[in-house]
C-alpha positions as CSV (number, residue, x, y, z in Angstrom):
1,X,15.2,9.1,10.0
2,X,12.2,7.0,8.3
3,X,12.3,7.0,5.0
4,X,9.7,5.5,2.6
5,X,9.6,5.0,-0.9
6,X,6.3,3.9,-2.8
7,X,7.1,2.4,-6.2
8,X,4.9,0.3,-8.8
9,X,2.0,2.2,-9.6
10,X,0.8,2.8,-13.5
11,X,-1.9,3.0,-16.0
12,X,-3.8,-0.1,-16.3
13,X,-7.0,-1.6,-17.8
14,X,-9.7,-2.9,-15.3
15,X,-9.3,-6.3,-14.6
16,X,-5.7,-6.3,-14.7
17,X,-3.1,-5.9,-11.9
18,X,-0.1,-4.2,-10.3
19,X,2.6,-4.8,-7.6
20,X,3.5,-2.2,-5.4
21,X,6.9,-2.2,-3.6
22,X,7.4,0.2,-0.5
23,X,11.1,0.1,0.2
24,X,12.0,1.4,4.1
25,X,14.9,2.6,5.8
26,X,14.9,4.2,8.8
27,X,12.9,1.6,10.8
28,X,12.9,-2.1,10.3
29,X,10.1,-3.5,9.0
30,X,10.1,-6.8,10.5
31,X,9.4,-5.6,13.7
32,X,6.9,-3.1,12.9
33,X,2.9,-3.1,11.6
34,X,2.7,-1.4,8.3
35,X,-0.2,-0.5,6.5
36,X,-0.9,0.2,2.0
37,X,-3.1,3.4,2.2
38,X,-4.9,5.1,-0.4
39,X,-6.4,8.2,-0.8
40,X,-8.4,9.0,-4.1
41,X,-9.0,12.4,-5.4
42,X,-11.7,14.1,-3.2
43,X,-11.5,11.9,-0.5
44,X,-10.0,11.2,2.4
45,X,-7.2,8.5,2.8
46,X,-7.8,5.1,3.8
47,X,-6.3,1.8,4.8
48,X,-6.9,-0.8,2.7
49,X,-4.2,-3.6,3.8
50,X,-2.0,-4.1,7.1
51,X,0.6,-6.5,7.8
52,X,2.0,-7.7,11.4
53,X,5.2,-8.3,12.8
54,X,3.7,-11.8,13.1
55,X,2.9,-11.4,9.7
56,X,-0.9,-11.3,10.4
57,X,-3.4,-9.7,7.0
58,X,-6.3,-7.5,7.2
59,X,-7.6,-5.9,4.4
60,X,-10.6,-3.6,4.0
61,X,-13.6,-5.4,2.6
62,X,-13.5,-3.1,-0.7
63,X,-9.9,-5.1,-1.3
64,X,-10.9,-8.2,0.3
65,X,-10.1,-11.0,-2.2
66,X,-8.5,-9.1,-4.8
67,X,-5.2,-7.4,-2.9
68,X,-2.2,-8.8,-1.0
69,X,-0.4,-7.5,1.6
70,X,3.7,-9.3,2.0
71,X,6.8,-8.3,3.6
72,X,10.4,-9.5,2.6
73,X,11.9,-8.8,5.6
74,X,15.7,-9.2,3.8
75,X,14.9,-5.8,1.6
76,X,13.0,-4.4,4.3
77,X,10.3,-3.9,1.5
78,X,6.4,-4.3,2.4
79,X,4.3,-5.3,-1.2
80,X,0.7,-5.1,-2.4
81,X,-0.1,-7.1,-5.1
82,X,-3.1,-6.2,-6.7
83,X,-5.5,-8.1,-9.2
84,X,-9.0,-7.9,-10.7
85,X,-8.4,-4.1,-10.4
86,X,-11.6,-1.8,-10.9
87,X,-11.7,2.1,-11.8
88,X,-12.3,2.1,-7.8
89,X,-9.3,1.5,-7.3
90,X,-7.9,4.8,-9.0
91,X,-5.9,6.6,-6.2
92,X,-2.5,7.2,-4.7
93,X,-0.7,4.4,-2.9
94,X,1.0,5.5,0.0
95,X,2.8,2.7,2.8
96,X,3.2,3.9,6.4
97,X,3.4,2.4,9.9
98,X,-0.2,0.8,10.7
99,X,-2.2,3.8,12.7
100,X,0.2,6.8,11.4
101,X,-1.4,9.9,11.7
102,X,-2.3,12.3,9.2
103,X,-0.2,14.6,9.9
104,X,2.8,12.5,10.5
105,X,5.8,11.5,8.1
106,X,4.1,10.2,4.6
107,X,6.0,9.5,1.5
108,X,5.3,10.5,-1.9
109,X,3.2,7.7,-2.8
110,X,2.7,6.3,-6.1
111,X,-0.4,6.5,-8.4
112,X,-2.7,3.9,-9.6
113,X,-4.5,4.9,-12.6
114,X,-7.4,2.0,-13.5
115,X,-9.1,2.7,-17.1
116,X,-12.2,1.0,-17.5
């Protein structure tokens, strides 16, 4: 059974920047595409970084240049380090296998709070 857990979110003031861990088990990373979602209150969610098997990036262009998207495949743990943070970016942060539905298996997610 997949299990993942979301950790790292906070309060912080624009400009600064957070790490968020997703820690998997379940389903090996390594060998799978995993996505950082987000979904921000009143909206819908939304993909803003994916990672390969290969270990290929994409990011959406709200993100691009500010976020990164790693994967340490020895704690089967996918990260999303994330800097010049903006109120924007104010949402829960949720990890899942790149194209997951909606109504598939989603973790709790963790929640980014960015004061301006």
């Amino acid at each position: 059974q997949v299990q993942l857990v979301e950790s790292g979110g906070g309060l912080v003031q624009a400009g600064g920047s957070l790490r968020l861990s997703c820690a998997a088990s379940g389903i090996i990373l390594r060998m799978n595409s995993m996505g950082w979602y987000r979904q921000a209150p009143g909206k819908q969610r939304e993909l803003v970084a994916s990672i390969t098997a290969d270990r290929t990036t994409n990011y959406a262009d709200s993100v691009k240049g500010r976020f990164t998207i790693s994967r340490e495949n020895a704690k089967n743990t996918v990260y999303l380090q994330m800097d010049r943070l903006s109120p924007e970016d104010t949402a829960v942060y949720y990890c899942n296998l790149l194209g997951v539905r909606e109504s598939g298996y989603w973790g709790q997610g963790t929640q980014v709070t960015v004061s301006s």
